[in-house]
N, C-alpha and C positions, 0 to 999 in steps of 0.2 A: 627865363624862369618866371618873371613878373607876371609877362604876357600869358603863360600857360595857366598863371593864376589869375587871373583878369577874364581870362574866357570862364574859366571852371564856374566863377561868381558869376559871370552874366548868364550861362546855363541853369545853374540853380536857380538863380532870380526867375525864370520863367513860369509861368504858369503850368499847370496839372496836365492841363485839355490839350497842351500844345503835343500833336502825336508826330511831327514832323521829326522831333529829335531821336534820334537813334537809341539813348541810354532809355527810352521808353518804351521802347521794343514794337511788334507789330500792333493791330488792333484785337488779333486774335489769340495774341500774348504769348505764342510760341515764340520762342529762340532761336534766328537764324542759325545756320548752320556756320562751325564755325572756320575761321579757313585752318585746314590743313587737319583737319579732323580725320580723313581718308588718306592712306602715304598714296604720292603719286609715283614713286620710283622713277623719279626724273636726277640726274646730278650730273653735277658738270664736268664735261672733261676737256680733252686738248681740242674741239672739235665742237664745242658749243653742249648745249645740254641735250642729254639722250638715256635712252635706258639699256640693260643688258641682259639676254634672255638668256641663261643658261638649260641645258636640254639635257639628258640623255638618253640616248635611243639604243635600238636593235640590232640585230644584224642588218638588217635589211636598208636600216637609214630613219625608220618608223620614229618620232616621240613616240617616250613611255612615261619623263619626267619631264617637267616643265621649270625654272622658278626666275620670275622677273624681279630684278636689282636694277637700284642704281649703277649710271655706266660708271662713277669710280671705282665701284666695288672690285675688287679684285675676283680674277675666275677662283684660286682656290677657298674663298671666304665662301662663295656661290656653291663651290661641292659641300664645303661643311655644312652648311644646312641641308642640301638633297641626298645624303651617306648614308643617312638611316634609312632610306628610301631606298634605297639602288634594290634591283633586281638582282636574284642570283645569276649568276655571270661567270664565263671560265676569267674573262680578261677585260681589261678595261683601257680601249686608247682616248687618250686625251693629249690636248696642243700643250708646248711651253708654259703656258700663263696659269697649269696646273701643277708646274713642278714645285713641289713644297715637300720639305724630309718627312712630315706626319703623312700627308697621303698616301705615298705607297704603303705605308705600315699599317694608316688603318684601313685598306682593301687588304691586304695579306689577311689582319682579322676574319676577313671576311668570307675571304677565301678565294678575291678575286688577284691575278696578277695585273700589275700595271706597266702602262705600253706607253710610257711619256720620256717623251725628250728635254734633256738638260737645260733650262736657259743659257742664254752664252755667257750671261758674266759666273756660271759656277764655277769653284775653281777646279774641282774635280767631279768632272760628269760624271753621268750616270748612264751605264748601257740599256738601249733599247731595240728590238730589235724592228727592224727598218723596213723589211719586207712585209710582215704587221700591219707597221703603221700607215704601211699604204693605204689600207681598205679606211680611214677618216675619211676620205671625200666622201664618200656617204653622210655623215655627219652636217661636213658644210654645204652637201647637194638637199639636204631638206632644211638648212638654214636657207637655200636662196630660192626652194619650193614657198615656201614660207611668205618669202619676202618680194613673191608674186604679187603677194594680194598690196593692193594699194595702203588699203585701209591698214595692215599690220607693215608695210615699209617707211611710210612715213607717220605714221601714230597720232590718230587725228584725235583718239581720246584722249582725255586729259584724265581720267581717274584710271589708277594701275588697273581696280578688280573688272573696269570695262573693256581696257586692251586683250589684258588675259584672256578675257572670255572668247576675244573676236580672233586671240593666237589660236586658242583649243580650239573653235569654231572650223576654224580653217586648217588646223592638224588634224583631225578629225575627218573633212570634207577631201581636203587630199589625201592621208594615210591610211588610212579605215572604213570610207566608203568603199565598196566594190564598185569598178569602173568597167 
């Protein structure tokens, strides 16, 4: 405590002109930027720090929605914010780490049925039907289209809105160009 007071006085003691100190800011008087001003959607998991791209797509396996999270973020916290978004849809399949009581209720809203399986610790599942669920590897076949590109497998950007760009970039380049 003394010391951090000891330094404070010896700062102030300095002179006007001295521009080397920080609390003086540049010479051109802007305000660095400050850290963490931009979210990076980085957070930690069992696995070191990473992010998590929530999608949903078409029949065909297409992105239609996109939204990056932190990797703690749970997937169903991920749909609550893309819901309002969703596409009209007969059905909607999603993995385990979507099963939450609200979400099939607010697709039924919607008017879509949902195609998700139980996690194991439920105590009483929930029927899905299985034959359905098959057709998800389309899903995780343009998560690993995706994760072609170098640049979006291992995320060389450090700010979320530049990753995003270079995900669309490249759902784009593969889903939607004509080849």
């Amino acid at each position: 405590m003394h010391l951090r007071r000891a330094c404070r006085q010896g700062r102030e003691a300095r002179s006007a002109d001295d521009r080397c100190h920080t609390s003086q800011g540049t010479s051109h008087g802007s305000e660095p930027a400050k850290k963490g001003a931009l979210p990076r959607r980085i957070g930690r998991t069992k696995g070191g720090l990473n992010s998590k791209l929530h999608a949903v797509c078409d029949g065909n396996g297409r992105p239609l929605i996109m939204l990056l999270s932190e990797g703690q973020m749970s997937d169903y916290k991920g749909a609550a914010l893309m819901i309002d978004a969703f596409p009209r849809a007969k059905t909607l399949l999603a993995d385990r780490g979507y099963d939450a009581d609200w979400f099939p209720h607010a697709l039924a809203e919607r008017g879509i049925a949902a195609c998700i399986p139980s996690k194991t610790n439920r105590k009483v599942p929930i029927p899905h039907d299985t034959a359905l669920y098959r057709q998800r590897h389309k899903v995780e076949n343009m998560f690993g289209k995706l994760k072609d590109w170098r640049r979006i497998h291992t995320r060389y950007d450090r700010c979320a809105h530049t990753f995003m760009s270079a995900i669309c970039i490249a759902a784009t380049v593969i889903f939607w160009l004509p080849q």
